[in-house]
Backbone as a chain_set.jsonl record, in Angstrom:
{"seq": "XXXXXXXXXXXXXXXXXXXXXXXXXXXXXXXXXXXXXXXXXXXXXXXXXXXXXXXXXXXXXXXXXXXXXXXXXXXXXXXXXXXXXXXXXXXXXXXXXXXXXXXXXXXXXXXXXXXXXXXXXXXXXXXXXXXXXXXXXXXXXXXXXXXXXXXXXXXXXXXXXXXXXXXXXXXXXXXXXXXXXXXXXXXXXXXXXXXXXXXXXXXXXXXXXX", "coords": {"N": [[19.141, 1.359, 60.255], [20.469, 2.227, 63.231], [20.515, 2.317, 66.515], [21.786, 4.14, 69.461], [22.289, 3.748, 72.626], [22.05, 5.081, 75.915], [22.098, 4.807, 79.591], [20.152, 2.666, 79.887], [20.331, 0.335, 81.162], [18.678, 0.016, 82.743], [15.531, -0.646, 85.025], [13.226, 1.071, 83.065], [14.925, 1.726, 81.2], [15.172, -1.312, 80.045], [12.726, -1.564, 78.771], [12.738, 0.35, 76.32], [15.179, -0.689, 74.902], [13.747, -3.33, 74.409], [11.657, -2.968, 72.842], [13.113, -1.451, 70.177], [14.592, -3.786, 69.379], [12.556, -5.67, 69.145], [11.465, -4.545, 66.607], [13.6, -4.97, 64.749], [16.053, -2.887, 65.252], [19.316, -2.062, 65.263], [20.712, -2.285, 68.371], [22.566, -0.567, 70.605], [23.693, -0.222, 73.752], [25.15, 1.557, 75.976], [26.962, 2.033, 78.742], [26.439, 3.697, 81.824], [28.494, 5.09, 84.727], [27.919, 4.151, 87.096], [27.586, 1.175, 88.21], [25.272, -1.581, 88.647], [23.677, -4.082, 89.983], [21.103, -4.985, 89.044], [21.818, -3.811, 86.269], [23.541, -5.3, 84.939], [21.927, -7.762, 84.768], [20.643, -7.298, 83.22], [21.849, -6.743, 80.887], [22.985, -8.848, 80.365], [20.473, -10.171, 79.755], [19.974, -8.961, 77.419], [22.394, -9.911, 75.711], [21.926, -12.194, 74.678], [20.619, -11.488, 72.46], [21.087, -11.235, 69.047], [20.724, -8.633, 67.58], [21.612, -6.729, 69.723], [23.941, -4.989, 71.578], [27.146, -4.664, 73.412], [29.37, -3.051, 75.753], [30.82, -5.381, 76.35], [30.452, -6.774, 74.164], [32.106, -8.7, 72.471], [32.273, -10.071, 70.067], [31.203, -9.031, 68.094], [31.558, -7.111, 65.147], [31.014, -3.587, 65.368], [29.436, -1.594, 63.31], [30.79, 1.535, 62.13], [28.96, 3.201, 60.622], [26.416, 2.388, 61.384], [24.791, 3.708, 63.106], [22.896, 6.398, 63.959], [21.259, 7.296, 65.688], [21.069, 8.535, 68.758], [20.323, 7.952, 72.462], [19.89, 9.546, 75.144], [18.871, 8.458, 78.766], [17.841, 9.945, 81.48], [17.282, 9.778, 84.178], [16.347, 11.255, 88.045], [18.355, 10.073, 89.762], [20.365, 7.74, 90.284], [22.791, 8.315, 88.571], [26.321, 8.653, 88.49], [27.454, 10.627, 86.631], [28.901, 13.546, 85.738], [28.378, 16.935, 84.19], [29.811, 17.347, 82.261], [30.923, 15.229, 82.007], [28.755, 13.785, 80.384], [28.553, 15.546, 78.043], [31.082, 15.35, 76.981], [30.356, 12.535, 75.563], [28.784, 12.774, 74.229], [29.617, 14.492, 72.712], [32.206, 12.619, 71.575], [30.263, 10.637, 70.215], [29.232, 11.969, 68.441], [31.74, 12.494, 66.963], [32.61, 10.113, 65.774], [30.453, 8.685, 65.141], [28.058, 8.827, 62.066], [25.473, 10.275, 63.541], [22.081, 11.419, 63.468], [19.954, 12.267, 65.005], [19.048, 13.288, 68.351], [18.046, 12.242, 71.294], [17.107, 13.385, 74.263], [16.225, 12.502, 77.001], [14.959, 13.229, 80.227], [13.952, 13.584, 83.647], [11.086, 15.274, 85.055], [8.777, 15.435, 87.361], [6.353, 16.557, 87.468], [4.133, 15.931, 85.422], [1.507, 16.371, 84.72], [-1.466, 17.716, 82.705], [-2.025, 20.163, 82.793], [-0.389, 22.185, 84.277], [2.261, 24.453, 84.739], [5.127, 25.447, 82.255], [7.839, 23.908, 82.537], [11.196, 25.388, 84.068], [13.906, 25.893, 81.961], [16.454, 23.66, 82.045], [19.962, 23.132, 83.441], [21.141, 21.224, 82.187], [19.918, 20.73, 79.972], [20.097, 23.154, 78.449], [22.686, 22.934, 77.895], [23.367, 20.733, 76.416], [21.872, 22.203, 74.223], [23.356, 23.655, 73.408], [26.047, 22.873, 72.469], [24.587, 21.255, 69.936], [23.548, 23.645, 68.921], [26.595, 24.717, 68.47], [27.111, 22.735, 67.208], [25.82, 22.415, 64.455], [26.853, 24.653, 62.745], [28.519, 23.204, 61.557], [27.421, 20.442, 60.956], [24.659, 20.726, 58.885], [22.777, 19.087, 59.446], [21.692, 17.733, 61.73], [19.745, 16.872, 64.287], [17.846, 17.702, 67.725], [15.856, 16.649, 70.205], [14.553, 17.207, 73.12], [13.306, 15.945, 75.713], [10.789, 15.923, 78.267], [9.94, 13.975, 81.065], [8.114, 12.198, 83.175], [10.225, 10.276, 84.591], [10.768, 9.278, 87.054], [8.281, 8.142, 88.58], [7.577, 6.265, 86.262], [9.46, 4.442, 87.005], [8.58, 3.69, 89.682], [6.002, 4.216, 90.892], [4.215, 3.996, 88.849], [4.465, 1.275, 87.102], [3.172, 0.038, 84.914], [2.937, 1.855, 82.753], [4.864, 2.031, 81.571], [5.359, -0.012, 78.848], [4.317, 1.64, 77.212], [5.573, 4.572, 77.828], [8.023, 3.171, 76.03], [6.796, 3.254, 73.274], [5.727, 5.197, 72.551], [8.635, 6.826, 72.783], [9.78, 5.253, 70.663], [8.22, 5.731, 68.511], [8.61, 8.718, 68.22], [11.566, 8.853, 67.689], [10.898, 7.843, 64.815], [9.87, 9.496, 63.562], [9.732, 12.375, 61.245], [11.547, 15.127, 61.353], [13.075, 19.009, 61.273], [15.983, 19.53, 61.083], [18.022, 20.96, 64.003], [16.436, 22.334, 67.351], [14.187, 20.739, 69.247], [11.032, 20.046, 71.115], [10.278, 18.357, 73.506], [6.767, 17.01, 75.533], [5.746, 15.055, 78.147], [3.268, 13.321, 79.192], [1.109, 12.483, 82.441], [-2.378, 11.877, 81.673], [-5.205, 13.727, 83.409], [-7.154, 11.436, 85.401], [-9.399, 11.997, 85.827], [-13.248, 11.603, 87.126], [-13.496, 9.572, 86.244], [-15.355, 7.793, 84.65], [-15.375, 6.959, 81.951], [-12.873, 4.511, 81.118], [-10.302, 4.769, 79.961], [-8.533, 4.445, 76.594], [-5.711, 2.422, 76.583], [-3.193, 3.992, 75.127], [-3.515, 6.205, 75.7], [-3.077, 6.9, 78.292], [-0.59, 7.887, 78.488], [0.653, 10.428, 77.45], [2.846, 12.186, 74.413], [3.789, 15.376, 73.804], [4.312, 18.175, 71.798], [6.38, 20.898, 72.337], [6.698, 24.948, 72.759], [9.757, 26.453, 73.024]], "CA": [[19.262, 2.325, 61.352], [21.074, 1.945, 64.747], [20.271, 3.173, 68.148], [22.463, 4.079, 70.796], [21.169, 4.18, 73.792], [22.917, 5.538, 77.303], [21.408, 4.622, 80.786], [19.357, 2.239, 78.889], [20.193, -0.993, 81.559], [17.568, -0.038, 84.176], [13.99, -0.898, 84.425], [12.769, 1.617, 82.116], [15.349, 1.631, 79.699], [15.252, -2.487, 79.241], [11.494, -1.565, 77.705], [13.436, 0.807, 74.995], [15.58, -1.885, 74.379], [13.25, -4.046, 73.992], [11.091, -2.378, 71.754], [14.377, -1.304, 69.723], [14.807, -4.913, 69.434], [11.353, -5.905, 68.142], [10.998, -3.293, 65.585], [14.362, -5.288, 64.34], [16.564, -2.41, 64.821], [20.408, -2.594, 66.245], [20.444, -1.645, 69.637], [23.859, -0.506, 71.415], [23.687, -0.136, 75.381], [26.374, 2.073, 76.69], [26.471, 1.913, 80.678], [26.983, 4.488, 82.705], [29.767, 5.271, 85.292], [27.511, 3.624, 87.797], [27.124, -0.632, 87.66], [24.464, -2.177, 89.753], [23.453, -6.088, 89.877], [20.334, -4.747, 87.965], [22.09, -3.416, 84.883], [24.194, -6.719, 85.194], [21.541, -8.796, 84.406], [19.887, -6.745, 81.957], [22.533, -6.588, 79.942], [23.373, -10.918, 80.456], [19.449, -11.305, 78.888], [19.761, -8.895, 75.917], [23.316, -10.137, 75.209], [22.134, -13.187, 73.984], [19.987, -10.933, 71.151], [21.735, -10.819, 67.693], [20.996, -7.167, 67.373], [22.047, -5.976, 70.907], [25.821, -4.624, 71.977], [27.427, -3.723, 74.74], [31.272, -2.909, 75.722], [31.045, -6.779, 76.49], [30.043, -7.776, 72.779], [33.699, -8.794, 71.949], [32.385, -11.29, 69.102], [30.199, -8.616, 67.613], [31.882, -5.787, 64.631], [29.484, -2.911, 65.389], [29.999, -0.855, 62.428], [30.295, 2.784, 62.619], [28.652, 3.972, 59.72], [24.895, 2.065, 61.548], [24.273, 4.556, 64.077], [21.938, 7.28, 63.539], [20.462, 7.64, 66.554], [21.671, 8.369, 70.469], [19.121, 8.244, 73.117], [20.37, 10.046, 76.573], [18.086, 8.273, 79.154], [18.635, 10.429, 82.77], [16.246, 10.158, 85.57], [16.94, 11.903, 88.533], [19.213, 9.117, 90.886], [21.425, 6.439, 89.681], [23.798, 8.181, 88.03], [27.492, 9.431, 88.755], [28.453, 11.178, 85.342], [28.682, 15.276, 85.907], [27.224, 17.661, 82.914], [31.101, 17.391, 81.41], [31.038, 13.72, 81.479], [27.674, 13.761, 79.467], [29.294, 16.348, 76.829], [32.055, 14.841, 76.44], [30.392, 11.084, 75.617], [28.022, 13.356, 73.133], [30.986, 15.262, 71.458], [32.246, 11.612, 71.046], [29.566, 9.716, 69.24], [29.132, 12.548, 67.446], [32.638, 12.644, 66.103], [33.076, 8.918, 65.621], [29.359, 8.117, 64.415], [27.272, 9.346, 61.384], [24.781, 10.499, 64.454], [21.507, 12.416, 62.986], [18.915, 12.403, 65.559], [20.078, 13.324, 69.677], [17.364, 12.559, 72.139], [17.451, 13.893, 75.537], [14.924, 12.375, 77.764], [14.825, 13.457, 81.303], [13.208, 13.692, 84.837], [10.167, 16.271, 84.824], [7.849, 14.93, 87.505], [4.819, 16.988, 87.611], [3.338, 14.79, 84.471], [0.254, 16.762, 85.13], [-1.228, 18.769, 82.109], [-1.943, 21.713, 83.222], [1.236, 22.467, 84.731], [3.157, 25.174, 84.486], [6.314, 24.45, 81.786], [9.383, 23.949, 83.543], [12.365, 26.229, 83.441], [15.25, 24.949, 80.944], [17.664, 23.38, 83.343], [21.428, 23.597, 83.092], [21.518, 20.323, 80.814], [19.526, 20.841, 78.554], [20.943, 24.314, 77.992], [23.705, 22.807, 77.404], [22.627, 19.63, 75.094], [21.476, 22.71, 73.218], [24.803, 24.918, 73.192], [26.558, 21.973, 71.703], [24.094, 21.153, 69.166], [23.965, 24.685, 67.828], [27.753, 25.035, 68.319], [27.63, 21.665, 65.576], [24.971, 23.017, 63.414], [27.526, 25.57, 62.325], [29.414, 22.873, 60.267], [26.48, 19.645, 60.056], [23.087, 20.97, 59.005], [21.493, 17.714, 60.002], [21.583, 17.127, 63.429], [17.883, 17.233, 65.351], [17.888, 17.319, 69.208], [14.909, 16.575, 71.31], [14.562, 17.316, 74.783], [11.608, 15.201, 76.248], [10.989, 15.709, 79.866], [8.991, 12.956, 81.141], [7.669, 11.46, 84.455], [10.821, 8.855, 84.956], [10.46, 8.447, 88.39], [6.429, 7.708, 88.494], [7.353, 5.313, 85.511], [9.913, 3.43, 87.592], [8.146, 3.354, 90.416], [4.832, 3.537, 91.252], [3.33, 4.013, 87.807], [5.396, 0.638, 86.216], [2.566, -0.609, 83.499], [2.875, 2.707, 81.826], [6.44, 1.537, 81.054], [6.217, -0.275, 77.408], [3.575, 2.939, 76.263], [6.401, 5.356, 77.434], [8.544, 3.009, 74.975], [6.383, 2.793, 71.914], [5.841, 6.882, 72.419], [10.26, 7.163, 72.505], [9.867, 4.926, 69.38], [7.278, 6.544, 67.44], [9.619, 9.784, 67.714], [12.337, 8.056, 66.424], [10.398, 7.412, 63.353], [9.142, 10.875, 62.761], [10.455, 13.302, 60.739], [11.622, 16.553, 61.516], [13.623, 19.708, 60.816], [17.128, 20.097, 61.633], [17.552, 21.72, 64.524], [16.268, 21.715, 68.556], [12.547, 20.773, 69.448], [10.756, 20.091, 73.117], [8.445, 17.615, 74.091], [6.89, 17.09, 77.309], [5.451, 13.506, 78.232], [2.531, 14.201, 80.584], [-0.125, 11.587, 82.779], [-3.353, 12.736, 81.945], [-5.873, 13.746, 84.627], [-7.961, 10.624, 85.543], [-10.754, 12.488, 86.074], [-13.913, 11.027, 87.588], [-12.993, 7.747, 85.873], [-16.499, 7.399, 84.083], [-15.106, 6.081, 81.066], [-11.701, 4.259, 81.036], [-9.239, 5.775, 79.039], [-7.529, 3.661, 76.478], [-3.698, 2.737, 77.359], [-2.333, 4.777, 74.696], [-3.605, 7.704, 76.084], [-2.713, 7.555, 79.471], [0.51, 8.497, 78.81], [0.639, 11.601, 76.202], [3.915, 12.848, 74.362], [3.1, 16.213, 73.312], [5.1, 19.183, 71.304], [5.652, 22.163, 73.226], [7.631, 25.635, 72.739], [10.039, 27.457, 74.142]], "C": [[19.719, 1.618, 62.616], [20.726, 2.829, 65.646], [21.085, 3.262, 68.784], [21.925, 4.274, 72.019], [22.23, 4.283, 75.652], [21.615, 5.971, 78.578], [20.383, 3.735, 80.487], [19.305, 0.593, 79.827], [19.868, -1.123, 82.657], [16.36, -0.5, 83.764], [13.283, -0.352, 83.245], [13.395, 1.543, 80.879], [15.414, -0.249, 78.943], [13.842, -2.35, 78.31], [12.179, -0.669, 76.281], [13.878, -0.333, 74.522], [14.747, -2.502, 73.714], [12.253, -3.851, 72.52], [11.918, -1.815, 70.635], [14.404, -2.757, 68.808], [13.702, -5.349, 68.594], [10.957, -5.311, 66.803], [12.637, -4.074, 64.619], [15.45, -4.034, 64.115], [17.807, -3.173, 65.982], [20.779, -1.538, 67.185], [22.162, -1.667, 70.677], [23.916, -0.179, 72.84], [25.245, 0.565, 75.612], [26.189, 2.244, 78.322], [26.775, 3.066, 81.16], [28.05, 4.553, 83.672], [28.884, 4.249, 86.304], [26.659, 2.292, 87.464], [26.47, -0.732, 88.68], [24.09, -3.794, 89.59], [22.523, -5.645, 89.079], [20.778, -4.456, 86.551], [23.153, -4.546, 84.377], [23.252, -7.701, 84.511], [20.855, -8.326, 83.386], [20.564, -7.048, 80.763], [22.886, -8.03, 79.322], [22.084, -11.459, 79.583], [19.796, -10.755, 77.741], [20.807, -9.343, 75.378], [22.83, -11.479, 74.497], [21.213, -13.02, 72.602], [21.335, -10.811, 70.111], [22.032, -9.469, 67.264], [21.358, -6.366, 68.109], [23.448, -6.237, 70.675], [25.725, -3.99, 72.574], [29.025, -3.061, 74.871], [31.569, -4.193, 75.807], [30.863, -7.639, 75.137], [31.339, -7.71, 71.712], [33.731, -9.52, 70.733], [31.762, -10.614, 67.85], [31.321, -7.569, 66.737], [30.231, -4.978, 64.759], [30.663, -1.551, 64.311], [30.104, 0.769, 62.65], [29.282, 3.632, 61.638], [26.698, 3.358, 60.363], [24.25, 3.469, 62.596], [24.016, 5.839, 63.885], [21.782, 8.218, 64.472], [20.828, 7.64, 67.943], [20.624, 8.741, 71.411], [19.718, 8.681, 74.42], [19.148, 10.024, 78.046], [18.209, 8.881, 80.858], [17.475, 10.481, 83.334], [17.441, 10.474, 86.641], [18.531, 11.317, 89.307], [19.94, 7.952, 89.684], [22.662, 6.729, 88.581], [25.112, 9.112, 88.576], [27.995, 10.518, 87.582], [27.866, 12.929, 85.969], [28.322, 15.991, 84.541], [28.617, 17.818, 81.771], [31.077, 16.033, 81.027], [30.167, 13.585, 80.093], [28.262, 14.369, 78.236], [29.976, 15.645, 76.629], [31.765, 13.486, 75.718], [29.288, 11.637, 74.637], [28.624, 13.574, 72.17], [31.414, 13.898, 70.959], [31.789, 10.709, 70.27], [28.947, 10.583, 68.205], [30.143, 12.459, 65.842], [32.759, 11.18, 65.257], [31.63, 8.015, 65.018], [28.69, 8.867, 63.588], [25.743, 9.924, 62.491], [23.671, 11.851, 63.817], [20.198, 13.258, 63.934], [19.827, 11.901, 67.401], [18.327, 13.3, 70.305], [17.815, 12.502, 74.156], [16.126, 13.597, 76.484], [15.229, 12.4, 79.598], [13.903, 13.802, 82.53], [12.292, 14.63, 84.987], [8.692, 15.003, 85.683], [6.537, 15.591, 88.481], [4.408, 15.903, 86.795], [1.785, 15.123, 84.344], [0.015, 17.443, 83.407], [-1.584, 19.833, 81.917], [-1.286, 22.594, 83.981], [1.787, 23.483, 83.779], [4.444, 24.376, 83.676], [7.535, 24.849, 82.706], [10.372, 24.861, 82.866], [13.092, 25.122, 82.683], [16.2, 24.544, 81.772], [18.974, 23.324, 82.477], [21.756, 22.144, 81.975], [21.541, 20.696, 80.025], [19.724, 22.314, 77.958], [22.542, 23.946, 77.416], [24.145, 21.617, 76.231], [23.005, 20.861, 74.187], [22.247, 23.806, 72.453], [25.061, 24.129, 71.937], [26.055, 21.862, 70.63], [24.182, 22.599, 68.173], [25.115, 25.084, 67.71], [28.343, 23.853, 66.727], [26.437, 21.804, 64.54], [25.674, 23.972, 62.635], [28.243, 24.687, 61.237], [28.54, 21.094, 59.635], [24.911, 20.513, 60.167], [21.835, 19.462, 59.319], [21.098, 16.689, 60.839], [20.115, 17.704, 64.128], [18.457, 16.897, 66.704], [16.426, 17.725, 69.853], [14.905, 16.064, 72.534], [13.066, 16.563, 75.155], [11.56, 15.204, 77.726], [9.851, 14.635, 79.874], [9.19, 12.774, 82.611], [8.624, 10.401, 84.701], [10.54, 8.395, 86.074], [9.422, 7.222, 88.692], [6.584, 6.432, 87.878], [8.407, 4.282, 85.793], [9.716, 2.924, 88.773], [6.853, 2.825, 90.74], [3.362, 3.449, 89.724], [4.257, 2.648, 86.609], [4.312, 0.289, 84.69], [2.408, 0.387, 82.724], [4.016, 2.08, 80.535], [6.416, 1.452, 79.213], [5.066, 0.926, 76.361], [4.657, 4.007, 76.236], [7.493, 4.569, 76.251], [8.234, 3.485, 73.841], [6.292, 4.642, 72.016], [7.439, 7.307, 72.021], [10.196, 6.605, 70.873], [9.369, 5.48, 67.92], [7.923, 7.894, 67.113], [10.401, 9.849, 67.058], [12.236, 8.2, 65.365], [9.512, 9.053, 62.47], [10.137, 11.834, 62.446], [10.453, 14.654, 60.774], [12.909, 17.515, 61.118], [14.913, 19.826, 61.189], [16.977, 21.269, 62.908], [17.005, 21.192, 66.481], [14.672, 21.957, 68.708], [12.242, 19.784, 70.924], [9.748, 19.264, 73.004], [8.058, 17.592, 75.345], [5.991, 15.723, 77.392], [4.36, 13.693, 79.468], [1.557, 12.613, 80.98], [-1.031, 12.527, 82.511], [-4.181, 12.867, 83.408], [-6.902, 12.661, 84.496], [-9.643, 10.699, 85.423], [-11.779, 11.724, 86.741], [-14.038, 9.249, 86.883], [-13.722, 6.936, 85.361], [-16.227, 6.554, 83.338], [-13.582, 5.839, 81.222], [-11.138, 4.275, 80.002], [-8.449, 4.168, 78.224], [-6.0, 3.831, 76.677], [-2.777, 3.412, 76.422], [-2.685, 5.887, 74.968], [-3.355, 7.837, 77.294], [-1.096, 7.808, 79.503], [0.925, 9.398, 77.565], [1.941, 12.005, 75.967], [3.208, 14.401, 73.47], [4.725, 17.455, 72.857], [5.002, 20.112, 72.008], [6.925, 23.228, 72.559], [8.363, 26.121, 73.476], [10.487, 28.689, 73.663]], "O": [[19.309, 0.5, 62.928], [20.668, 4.045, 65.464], [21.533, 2.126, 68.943], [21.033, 5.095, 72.236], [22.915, 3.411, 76.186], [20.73, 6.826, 78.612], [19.36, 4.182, 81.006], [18.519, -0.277, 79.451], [20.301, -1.901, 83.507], [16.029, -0.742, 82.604], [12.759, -1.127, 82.445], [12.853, 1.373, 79.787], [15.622, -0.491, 77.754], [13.797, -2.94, 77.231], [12.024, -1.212, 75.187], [13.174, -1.03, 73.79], [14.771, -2.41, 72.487], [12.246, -4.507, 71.478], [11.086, -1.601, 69.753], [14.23, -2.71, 67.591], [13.867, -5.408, 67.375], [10.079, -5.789, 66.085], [12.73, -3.48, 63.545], [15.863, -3.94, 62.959], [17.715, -4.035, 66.856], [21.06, -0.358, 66.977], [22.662, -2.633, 71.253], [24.803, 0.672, 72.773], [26.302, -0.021, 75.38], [25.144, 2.606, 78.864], [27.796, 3.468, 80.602], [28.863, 3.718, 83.276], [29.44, 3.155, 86.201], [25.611, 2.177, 86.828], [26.822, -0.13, 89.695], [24.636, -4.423, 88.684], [22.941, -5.825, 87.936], [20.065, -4.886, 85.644], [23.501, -4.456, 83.199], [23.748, -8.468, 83.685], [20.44, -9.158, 82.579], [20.023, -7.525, 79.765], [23.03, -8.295, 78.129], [22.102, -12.498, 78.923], [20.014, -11.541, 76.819], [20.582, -9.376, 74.168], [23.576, -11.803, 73.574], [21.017, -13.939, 71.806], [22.417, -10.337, 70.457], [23.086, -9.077, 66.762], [21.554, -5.229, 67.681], [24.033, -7.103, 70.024], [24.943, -3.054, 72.742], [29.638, -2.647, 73.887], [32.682, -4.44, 75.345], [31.063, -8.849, 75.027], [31.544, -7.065, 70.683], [34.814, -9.733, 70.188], [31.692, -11.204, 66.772], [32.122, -7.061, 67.521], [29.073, -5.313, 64.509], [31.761, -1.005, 64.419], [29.328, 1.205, 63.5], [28.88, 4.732, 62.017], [25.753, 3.9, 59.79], [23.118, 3.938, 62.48], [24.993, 6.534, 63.607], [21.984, 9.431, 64.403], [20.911, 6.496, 68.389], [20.02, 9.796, 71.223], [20.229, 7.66, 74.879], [18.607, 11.057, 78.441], [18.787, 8.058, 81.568], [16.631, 11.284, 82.937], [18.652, 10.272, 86.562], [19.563, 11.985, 89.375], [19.801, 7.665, 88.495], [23.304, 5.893, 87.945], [24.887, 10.226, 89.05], [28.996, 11.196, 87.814], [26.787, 13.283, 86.444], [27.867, 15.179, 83.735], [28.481, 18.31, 80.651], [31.194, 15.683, 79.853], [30.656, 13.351, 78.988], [28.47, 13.574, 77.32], [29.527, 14.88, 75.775], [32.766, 13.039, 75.158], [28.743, 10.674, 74.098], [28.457, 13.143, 71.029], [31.062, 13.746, 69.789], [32.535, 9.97, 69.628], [28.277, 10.143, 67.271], [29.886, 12.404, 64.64], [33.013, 11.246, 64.055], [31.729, 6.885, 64.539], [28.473, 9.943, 64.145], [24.746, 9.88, 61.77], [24.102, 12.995, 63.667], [19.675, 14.352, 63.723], [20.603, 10.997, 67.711], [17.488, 14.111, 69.912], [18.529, 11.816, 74.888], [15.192, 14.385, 76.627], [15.767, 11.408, 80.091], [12.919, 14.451, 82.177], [13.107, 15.519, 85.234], [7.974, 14.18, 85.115], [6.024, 15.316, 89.566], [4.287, 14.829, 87.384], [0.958, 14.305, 83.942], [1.038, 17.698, 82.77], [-1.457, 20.452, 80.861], [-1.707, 23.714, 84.267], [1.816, 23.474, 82.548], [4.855, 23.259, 83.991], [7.915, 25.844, 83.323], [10.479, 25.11, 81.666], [12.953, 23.9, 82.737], [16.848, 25.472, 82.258], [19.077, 23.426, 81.255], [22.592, 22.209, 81.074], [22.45, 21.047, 79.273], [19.388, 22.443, 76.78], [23.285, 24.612, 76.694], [25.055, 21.688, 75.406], [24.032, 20.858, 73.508], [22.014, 24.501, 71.464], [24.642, 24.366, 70.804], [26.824, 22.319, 69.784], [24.695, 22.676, 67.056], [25.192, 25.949, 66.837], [29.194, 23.929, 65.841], [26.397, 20.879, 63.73], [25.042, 24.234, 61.611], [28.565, 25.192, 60.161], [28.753, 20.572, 58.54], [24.265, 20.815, 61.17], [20.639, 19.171, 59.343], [20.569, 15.577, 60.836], [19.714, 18.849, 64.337], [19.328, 16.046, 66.884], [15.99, 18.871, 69.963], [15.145, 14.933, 72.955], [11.948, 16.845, 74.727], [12.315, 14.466, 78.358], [9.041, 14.442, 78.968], [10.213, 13.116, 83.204], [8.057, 9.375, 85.079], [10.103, 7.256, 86.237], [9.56, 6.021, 88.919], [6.065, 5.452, 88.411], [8.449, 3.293, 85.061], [10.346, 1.94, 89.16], [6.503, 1.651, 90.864], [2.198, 3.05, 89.681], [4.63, 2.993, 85.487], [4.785, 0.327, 83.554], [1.688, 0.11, 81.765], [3.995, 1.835, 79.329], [6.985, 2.211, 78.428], [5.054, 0.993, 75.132], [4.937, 4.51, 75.148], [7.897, 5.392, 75.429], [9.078, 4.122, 73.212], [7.09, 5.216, 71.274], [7.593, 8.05, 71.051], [10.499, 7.358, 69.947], [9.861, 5.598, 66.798], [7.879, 8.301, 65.952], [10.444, 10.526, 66.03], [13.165, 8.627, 64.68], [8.945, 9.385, 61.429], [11.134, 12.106, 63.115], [9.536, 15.338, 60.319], [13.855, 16.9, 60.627], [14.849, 20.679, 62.074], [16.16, 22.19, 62.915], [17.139, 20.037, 66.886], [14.045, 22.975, 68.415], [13.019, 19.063, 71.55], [8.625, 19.416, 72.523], [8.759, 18.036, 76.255], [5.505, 15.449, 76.295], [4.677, 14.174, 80.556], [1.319, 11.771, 80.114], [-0.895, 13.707, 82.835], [-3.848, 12.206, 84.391], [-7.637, 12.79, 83.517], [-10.584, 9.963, 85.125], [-11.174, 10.748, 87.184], [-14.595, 8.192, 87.178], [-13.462, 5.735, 85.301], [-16.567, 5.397, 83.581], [-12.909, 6.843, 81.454], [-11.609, 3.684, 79.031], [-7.999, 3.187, 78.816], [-5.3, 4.828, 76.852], [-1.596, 3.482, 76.763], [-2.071, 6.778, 74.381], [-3.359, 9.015, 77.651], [-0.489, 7.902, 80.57], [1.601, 8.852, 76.692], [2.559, 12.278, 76.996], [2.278, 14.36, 72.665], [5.808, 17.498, 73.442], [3.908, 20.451, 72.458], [7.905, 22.747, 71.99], [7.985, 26.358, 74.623], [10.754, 29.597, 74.45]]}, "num_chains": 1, "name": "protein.A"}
């Protein structure tokens, strides 16, 4: 299995990576329209991994028939691409990769859980056009939408970081129906703080409908 992974050479996404990486799978980094000295050097440590690629891994055949899997990592800031760019760089690794599993993880920062669910925003309405517009001729494309707390988890909440990984990963690895399904990624409530919570629970991925 192969990963793709887009927006993937910021803080948060070098923990995908990384965990990608450990789990021995092969991990492809596509950059975004927008370069920063941070995604610069991200990209300079994992390049010297065996199983990482970038547009810079000129020494590397990355086959097309490995890639499975495309991860679409969007918090709210740092990126230039418009909701055509995104389509269009979907429709592409669709056409050009065996691609079975589409995740869509984006900005949602209540993180609370007793929160109201969020409306469907104009993306992921449109993630979900696409997908059922190519369900019409592959039956075995999955797309999950995951809203999650990015901000919180690049800012002031960073040691959540490699739990929101191993939660992206553990999805990965689960099996589901053809088709579009919703998660929502929530902090729990601290509560009076009696007993301390272990660290896989302070950051919950949970199934939800719509």
């Amino acid at each position: 299995m192969g990963i793709i992974i887009y927006g993937g050479l910021n803080d948060l996404g070098d923990h995908l990576i990384t965990s990608f990486l450990d789990e021995g799978i092969e991990t492809w980094a596509i950059k975004s329209n927008v370069r920063n000295e941070e995604e610069e050097e991200h990209e300079m440590f994992f390049g010297r991994h065996a199983l990482f690629h970038s547009e810079h891994s000129e020494e590397r055949q990355v086959s097309d028939e490995n890639w499975s899997t495309v991860c679409f990592l969007l918090p709210e800031e740092g990126f230039a691409e418009t909701e055509e760019d995104l389509l269009l760089k979907l429709d592409s690794l669709i056409k050009d990769h065996p691609i079975k599993t589409i995740l869509l993880i984006r900005a949602d920062e209540e993180g609370e859980e007793e929160k109201e669910q969020s409306p469907i925003t104009k993306i992921e309405r449109r993630f979900q056009d696409k997908i059922n517009q190519t369900l019409e001729k592959r039956k075995d494309l999955t797309l999950a939408i995951i809203r999650a707390p990015l901000t919180r988890l690049l800012a002031t909440q960073q040691e959540l970081r490699p739990i929101f990984a191993e939660q992206i990963l553990k999805l990965i690895g689960q099996k589901r129906k053809a088709g579009i399904h919703f998660y929502e990624m929530v902090v729990p409530d601290e509560g009076n703080g009696e007993d301390e919570k272990p660290s896989n629970s302070r950051l919950i991925l949970n199934k939800v409908d719509e």
